[in-house]
N, C-alpha and C positions, 0 to 999 in steps of 0.2 A: 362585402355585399356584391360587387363587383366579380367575385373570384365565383361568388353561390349561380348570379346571373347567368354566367359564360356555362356552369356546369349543366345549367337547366337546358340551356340553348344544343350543348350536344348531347344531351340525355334525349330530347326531343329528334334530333337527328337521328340519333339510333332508333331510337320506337319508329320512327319513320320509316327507318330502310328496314328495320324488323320485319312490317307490314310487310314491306313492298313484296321482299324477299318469300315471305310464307304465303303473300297470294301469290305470285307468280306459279309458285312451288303446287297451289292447288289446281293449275291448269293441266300439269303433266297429267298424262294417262294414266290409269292405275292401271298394275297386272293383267287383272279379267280384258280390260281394254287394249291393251297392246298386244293379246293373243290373234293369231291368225290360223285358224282352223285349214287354211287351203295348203300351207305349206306340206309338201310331201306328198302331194296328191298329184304331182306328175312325177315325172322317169321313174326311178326305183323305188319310192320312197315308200311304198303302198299304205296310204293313211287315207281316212275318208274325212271329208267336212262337215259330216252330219253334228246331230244337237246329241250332245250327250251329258248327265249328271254322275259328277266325281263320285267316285265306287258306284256306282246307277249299274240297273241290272239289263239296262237297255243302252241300243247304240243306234239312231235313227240318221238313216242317210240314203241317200239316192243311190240307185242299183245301176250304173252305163255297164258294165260285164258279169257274163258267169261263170267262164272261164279266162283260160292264158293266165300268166305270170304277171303279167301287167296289172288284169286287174283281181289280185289275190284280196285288196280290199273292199272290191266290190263296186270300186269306182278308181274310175282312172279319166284324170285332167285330159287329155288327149282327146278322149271322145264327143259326140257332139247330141247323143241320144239318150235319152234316160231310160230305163226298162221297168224303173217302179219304185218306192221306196219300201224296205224292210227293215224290221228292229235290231237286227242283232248283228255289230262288224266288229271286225278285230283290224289292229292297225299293225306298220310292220313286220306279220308273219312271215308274209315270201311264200305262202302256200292260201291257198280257198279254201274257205270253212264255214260252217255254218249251216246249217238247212233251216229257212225261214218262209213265212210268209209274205208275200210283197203286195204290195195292196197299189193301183194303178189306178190313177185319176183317168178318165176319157171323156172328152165330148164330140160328138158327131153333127154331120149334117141336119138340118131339120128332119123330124121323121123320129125314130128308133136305134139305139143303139145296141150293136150284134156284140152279144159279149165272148163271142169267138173271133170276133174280128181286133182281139188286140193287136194297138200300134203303138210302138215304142213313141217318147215323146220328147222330139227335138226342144232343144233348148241352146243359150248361149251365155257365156259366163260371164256377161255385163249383166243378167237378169239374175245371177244366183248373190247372196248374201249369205256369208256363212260364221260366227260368232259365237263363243260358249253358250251350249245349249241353249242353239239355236240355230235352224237353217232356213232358208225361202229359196226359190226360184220360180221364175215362170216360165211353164213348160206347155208344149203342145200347139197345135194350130186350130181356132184361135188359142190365146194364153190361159191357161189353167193358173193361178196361186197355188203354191202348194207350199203348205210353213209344217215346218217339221218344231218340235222343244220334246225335252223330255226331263223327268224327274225320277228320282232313286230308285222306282218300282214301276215306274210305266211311261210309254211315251205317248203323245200327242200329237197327231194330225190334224190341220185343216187346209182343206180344199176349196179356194172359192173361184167358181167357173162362170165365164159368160156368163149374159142376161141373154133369155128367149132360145140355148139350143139346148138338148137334149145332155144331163150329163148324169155320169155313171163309177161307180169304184167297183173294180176289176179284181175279184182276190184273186192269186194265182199259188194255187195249192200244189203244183205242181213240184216248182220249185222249193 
C-alpha cells in the first residue's frame, strides 16, 4: 500500500510539471508573431513592410522613393517622408517596378485643400507598426492614421484624420 502511495505522490509530481511545462510552452510566440516585416528595409536589403496576404494579389506599403537603387522597393528605412501608399511591391528585386496607383492622405490648414498642392508626409519610425498583413503609421502634420491590411484579392485602406481640419485623398495617376 505503501509502495501504490509513493507511486501516486510522483505520478502527481509529474502531471504537475507536465502542466507547468505546456503552459509555459503556450507563452512563446508563435510564428506569425515572431515575424518582423521591417527587416531588410534598410541598406540593401529592398523589402517593404507593408500588409500583405500569402500568394495575395496585392502588396500594400508606403511609397518614401521612386527611384535610386536604394529604393527599388518602394521604400527605404533611411528616409524620413512618405509619398503615399500603393498596392502593388516586390521585395528584393534590386531594380523598380511596378506602375501603380498611390492614393495620399492630406490635411490642410482651415480653409480648402489644393489638390495640386501635394506634400509628402513626414513621419517617424516610433509611429509606424508593421506586422503580417498589416501596417499603420502616423504620417503628416498634424498626424493623419493611415492602417494599411490586405487580403488574397484586395487591399484595405483606412485613413483617420484630425478633428475640425480639412481632409482629402490625393490619387496620383501620374505615377
Amino acid at each position: 500500500m505503501r509502495r501504490l502511495v509513493a507511486m501516486s505522490r510522483v505520478a502527481i509530481v509529474v502531471v504537475v510539471f507536465l502542466l507547468a511545462v505546456c503552459s509555459s510552452s503556450a507563452a512563446d510566440p508563435t510564428p506569425l508573431e515572431s515575424a518582423r516585416p521591417m527587416i531588410g528595409t534598410g541598406g540593401f536589403g529592398h523589402t517593404y513592410p507593408g500588409a500583405t496576404a500569402p500568394f495575395g494579389m496585392v502588396q500594400l506599403s508606403p511609397d518614401t522613393r521612386l527611384d535610386t537603387w536604394d529604393g527599388c522597393s518602394g521604400y527605404c528605412h533611411a528616409d524620413r517622408t512618405i509619398l503615399g501608399f500603393s498596392h502593388t511591391h516586390l521585395s528584393g528585386t534590386g531594380c523598380p517596378d511596378l506602375g501603380d496607383i498611390r492614393l495620399i492622405p492630406q490635411n490642410g490648414p482651415k480653409g480648402k485643400i489644393d489638390a495640386d498642392a501635394y506634400r509628402p508626409l513626414g513621419f517617424s519610425h516610433a509611429d509606424e507598426t508593421a506586422r503580417p498583413g498589416y501596417y499603420c503609421v502616423l504620417a503628416g502634420d498634424p498626424k493623419i492614421k493611415v492602417e494599411l491590411t490586405a487580403t488574397a484579392h484586395a487591399g484595405l485602406h483606412r485613413c483617420t484624420f484630425p478633428a475640425g481640419r480639412p481632409a482629402a485623398i490625393v490619387f496620383d495617376l501620374e505615377r
